[in-house]
C-alpha positions in Angstrom: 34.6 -52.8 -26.1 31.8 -50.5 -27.3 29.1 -50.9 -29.6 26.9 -48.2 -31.1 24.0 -48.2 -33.5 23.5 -45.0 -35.0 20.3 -43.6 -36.5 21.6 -44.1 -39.7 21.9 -47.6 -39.6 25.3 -48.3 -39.5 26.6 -50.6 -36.3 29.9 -49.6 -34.9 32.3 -51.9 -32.5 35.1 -50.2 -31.3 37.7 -52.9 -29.9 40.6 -52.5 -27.4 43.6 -52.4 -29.1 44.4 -56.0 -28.2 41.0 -57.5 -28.7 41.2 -60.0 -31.7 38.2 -59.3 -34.5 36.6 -62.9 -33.3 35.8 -60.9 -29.8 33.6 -58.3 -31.8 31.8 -61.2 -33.8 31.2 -62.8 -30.1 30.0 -59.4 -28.6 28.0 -58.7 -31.5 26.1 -62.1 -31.7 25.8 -61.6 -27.9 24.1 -58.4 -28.1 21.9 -59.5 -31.7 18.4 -59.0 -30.0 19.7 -55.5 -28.4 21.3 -54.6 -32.1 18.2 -55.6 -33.6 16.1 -53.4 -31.6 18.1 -50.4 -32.0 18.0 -51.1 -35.8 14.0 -51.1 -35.2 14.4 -47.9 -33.2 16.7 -46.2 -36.5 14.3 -47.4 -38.9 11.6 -45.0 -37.0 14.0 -42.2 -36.7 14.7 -42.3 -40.5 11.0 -42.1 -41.3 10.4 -39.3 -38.7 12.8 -37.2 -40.0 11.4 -37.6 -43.4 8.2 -36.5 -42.7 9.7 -33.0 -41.8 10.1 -33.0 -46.0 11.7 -29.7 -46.5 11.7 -27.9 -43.1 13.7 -28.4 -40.1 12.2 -28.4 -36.3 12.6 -25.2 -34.1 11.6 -24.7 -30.5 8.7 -26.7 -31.6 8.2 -24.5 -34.6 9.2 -26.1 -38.5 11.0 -23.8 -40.7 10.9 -24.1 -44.4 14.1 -24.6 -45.9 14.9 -22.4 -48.9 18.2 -22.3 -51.1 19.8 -19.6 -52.3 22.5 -20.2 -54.5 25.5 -17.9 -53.9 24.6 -17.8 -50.0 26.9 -19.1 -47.3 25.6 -18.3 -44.4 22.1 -19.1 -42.9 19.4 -16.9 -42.2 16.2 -17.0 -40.3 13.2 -15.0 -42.1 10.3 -15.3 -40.2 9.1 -19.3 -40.6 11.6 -19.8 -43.4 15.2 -20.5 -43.0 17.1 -19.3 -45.8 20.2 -21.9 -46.6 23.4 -22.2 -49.2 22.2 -23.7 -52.8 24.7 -26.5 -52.1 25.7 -28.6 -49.8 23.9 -26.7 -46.9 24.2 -29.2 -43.9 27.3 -27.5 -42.0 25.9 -24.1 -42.8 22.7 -25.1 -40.7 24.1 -26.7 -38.1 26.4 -23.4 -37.8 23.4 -21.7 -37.6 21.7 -23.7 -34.9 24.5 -23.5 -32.9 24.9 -19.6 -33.0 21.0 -20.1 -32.4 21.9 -22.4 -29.1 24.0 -19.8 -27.9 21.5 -16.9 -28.2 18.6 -19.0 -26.6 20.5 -20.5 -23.8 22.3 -17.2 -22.8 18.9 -15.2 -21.4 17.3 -18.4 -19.7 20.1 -19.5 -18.0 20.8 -16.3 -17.0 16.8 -15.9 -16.0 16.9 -19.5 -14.3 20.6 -18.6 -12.1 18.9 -15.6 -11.0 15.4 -17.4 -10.1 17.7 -19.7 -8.1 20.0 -17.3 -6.4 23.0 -19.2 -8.1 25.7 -18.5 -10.5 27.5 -19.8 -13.3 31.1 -19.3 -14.4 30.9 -20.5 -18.8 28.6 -21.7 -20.9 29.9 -23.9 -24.0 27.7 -25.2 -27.0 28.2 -28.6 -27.9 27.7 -31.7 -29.6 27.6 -34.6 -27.3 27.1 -37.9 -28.6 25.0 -38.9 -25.1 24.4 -35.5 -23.0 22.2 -32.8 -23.7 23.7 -30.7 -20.6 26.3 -30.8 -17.8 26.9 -28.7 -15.0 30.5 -29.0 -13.7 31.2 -28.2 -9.9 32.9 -25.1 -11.2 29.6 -24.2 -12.5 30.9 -24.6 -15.8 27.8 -25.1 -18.3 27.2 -27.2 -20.8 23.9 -27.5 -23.6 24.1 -29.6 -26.7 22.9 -27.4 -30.0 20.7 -30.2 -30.9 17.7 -29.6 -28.1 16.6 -26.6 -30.6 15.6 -29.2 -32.2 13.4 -30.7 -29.4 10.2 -28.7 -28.6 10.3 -25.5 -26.1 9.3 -26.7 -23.1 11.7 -29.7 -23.3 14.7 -27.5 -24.1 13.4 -25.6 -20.6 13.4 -28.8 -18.8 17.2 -29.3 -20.3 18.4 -25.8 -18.9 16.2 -25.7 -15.6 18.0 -29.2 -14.6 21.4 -28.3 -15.5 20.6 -25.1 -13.8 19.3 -26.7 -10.6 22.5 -28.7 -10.7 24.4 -24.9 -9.5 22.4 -25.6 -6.0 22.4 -29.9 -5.6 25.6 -31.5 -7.9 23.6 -34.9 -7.5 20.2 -36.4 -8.3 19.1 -36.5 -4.3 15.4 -35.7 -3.4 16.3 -32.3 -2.8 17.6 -31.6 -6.5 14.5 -33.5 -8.2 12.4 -31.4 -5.6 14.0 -27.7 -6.5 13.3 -29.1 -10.2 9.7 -29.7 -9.3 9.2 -26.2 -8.1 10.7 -24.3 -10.7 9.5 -26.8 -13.3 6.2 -28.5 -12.4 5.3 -31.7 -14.7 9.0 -32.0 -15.9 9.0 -36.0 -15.9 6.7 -35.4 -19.1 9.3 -33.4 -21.0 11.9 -35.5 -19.2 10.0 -38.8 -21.4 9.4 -36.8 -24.4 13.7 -37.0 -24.2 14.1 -40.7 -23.5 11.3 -41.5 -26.5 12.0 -39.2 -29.3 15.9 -37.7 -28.1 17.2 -40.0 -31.2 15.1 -37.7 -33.8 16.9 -34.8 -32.7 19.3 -34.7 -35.8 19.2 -33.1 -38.7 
């Protein structure tokens, strides 16, 4: 049994197949003061996101959203972010996710080198719960969504899936090589765990 609160609101319980709907009412009165609290913690994310009004966050940066009607793709011009007239939310996320690809590419690239590893893929994503992976294959992966997080904790992201090329584990020796290539990461590493649920658009 699983139960989810998303930012939105909305609670989700997702049953075994053989669980009878009285089981969900049970786990869901059994979990009411863990509910409640992520309903508190949605109720925050809702109003942060609507104090970006009309931009969206960048590497830190907040671009202005402007439509254009008769565009379908997104472009970037300067600190405004030109977007379709209508319905303009797949277009963006599109967009940030070409983005994801063009920021993560140099940095990892920069970080592997720095750390005399390698890498064999990268893959943009959209995980519900990860920001990044690193398989043993060395296959890489970064969720679009940290372009929405400020710069330094989208490094902390890549330099920690990166240090996972030399450590696969989250021993001394991995928080250590993270330490020295990221000094002061446990900041950006909160920044994450407090505001992670903003990171939507």
């Amino acid at each position: 049994m699983r139960v989810t609160v998303h930012p939105q609101g909305e609670v989700e319980v997702v049953l075994p197949r053989r669980a009878r709907d009285r089981e969900a009412a049970a786990a869901v009165a059994e979990l009411r003061p863990w509910i409640e609290r992520r309903l508190a913690e949605a109720v925050v994310v809702r109003e942060r996101i609507a104090e970006r009004g009309a931009t969206v966050p960048y590497l830190g940066a907040a671009l202005a959203l402007v439509g254009e009607s008769g565009r379908t793709r997104v472009h970037r011009r300067g600190d405004k972010l030109l977007i379709p007239g209508a319905d303009p939310q797949d277009a963006i996320e599109r967009w940030y996710r070409r983005m994801a690809r063009a920021e993560v590419g140099p940095r990892l690239d920069e970080a592997a080198a720095a750390l005399g590893v390698s890498y064999s893929s990268v893959r943009i994503a959209n995980q519900r719960t990860r920001w990044g992976s690193c398989s043993s294959s060395g296959a890489m992966s970064f969720n679009w969504r940290l372009l929405l997080a400020p710069e330094d904790v989208f490094d902390y992201v890549l330099w920690h899936e990166a240090c996972h090329l030399r450590h696969l584990d989250h021993s001394p020796r991995f928080w250590g090589l993270l330490e020295q290539h990221r000094p002061g990461y446990r900041e950006q590493k909160a920044w994450l765990r407090r505001h992670g649920a903003t990171l939507v658009l």
